[in-house]
C-alpha positions as CSV (number, residue, x, y, z in Angstrom):
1,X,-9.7,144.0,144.0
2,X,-9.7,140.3,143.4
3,X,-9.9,140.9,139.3
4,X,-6.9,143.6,139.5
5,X,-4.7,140.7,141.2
6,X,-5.8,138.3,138.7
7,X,-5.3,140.5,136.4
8,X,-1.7,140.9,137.7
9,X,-0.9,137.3,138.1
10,X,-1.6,136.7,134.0
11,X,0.6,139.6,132.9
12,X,3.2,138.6,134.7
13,X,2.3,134.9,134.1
14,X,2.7,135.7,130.0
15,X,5.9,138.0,130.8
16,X,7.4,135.0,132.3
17,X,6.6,132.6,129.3
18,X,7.9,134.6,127.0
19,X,10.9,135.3,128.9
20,X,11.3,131.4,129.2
21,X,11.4,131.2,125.4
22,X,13.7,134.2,125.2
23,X,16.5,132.4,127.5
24,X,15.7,129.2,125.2
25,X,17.6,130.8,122.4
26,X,20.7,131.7,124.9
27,X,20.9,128.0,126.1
28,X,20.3,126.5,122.1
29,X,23.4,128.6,121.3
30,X,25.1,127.8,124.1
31,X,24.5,124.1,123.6
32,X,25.3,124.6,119.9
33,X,29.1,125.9,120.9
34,X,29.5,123.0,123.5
35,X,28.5,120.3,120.6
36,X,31.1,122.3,118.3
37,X,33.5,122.0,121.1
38,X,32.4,118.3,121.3
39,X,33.7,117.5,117.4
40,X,36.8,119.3,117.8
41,X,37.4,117.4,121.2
42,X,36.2,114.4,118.9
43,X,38.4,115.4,115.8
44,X,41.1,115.7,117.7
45,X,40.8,111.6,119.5
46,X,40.6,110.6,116.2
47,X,43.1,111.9,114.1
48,X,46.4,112.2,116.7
49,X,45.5,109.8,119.3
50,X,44.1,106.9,116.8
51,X,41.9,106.1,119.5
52,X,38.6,103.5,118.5
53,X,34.9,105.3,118.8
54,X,34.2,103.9,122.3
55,X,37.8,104.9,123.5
56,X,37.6,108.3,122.3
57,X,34.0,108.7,123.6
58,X,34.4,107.7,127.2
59,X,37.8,110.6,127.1
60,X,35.6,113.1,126.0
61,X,32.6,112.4,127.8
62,X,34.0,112.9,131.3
63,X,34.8,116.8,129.9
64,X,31.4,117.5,128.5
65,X,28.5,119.1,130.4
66,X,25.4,118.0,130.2
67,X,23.1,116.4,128.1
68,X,26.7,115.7,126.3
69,X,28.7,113.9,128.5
70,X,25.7,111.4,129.1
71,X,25.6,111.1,125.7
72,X,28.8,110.5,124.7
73,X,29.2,107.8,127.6
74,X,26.3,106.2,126.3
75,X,26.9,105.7,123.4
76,X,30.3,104.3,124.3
77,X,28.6,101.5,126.3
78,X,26.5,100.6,123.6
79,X,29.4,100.1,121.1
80,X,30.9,98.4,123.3
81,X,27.9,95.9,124.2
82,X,28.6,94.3,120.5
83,X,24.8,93.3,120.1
84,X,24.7,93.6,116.3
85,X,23.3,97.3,115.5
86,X,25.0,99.9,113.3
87,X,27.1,102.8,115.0
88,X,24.0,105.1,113.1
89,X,21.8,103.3,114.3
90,X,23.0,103.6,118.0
91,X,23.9,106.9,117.4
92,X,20.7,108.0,116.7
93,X,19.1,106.1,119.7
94,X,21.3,107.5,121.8
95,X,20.2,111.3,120.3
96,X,16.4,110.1,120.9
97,X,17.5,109.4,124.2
98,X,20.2,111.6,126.0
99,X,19.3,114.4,124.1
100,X,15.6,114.8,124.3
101,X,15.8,117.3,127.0
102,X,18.1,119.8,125.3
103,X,17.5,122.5,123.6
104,X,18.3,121.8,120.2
105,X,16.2,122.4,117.4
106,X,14.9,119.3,115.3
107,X,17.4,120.7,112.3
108,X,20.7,120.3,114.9
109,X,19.8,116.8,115.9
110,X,19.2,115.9,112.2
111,X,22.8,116.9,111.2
112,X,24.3,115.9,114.3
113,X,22.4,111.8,113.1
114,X,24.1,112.7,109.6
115,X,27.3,112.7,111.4
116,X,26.8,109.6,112.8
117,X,25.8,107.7,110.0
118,X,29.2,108.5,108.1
119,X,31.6,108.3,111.2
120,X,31.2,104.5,112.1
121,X,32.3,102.8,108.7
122,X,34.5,105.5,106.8
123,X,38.4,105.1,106.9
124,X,40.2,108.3,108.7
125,X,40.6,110.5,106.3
126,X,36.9,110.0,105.2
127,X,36.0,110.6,108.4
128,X,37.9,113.0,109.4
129,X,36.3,115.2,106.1
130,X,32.7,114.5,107.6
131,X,33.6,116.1,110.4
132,X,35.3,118.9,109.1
133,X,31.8,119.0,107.1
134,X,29.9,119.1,109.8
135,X,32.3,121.9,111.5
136,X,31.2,123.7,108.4
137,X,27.3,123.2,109.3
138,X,27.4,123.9,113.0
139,X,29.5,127.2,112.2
140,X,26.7,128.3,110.0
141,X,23.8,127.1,112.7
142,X,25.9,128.9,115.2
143,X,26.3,131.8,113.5
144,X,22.4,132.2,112.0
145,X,21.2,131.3,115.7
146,X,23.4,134.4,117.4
147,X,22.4,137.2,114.7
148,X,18.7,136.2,114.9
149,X,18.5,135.7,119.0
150,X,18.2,139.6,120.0
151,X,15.2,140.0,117.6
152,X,14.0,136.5,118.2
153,X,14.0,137.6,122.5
154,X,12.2,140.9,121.8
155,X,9.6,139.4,119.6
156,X,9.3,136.3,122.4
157,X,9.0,139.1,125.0
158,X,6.6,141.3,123.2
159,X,4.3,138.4,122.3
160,X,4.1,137.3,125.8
161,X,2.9,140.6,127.2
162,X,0.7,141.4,124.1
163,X,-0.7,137.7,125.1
164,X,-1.3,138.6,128.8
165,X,-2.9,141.8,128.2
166,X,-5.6,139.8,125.5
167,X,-6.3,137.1,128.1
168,X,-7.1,140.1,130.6
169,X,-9.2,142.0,128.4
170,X,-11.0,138.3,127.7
171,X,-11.5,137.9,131.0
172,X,-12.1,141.0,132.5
């Protein structure tokens, strides 16, 4: 009696991871269209308001959801400290750091540091191009991330419960 509830427990144990990394794909895309809504919002501060970096950051952070919004806000306090560093370089600090916990793939936050590194020095127009390039990018990751998530949840799901029913057999 005791091994068929322990047996029960795993399998539905296993179930559950896999059906943890199957709603990991929802929330990447969904995080992937908010940070696409984040560069229009972005986009649009810069070319029809004029507004500085900082400026522009705080007005869109207080729209943004999470891990964003953070972001966004702290970044704009770091420009605004003045201590010396790059706008990539705080940039990317503030990707190490605010966006850790999301649940972006190492690829997204790679582009998303690209952007960065090309939006602190360039003139408007120049930026405003990077970030029409980056538009470009995020479309793509959006787009390759939704047509791959139904297989990507089966296989996630599949694996989990093939993975349960091993470590019963192993045990049992």
């Amino acid at each position: 009696m005791l091994k068929v509830a322990g047996a029960c427990l795993i399998m539905i144990s296993a179930a559950g991871i896999g059906a943890s990394f199957s709603a990991d794909l929802k929330k990447r895309c969904r995080e992937l269209r908010v940070l696409k809504q984040l560069v229009y919002m972005l986009r649009g501060e810069i070319k029809y308001t004029k507004s500085p970096l900082p400026e522009a950051f705080y007005h869109i952070s207080v729209r943004l959801p999470r891990p964003f919004g953070p972001f966004l806000a702290g970044t704009a306090e770091a420009l605004g400290k003045a201590d010396g560093r790059t706008f990539g370089d705080i940039w990317r600090e503030q990707i190490e750091a605010s966006l850790s916990d999301s649940h972006l793939n190492r690829t997204d936050k790679s582009q998303l540091e690209t952007l960065g590194e090309v939006l602190g020095y360039l003139d408007l127009e120049m930026q405003l191009s990077a970030i029409d390039l980056y538009l470009e990018q995020l479309e793509i990751s959006i787009r390759e991330a939704e047509s791959s998530i139904g297989a990507k949840q089966k296989l996630y799901q599949s694996l989990g419960i093939a993975g349960g029913i091993f470590l019963v057999i192993l045990l049992i």
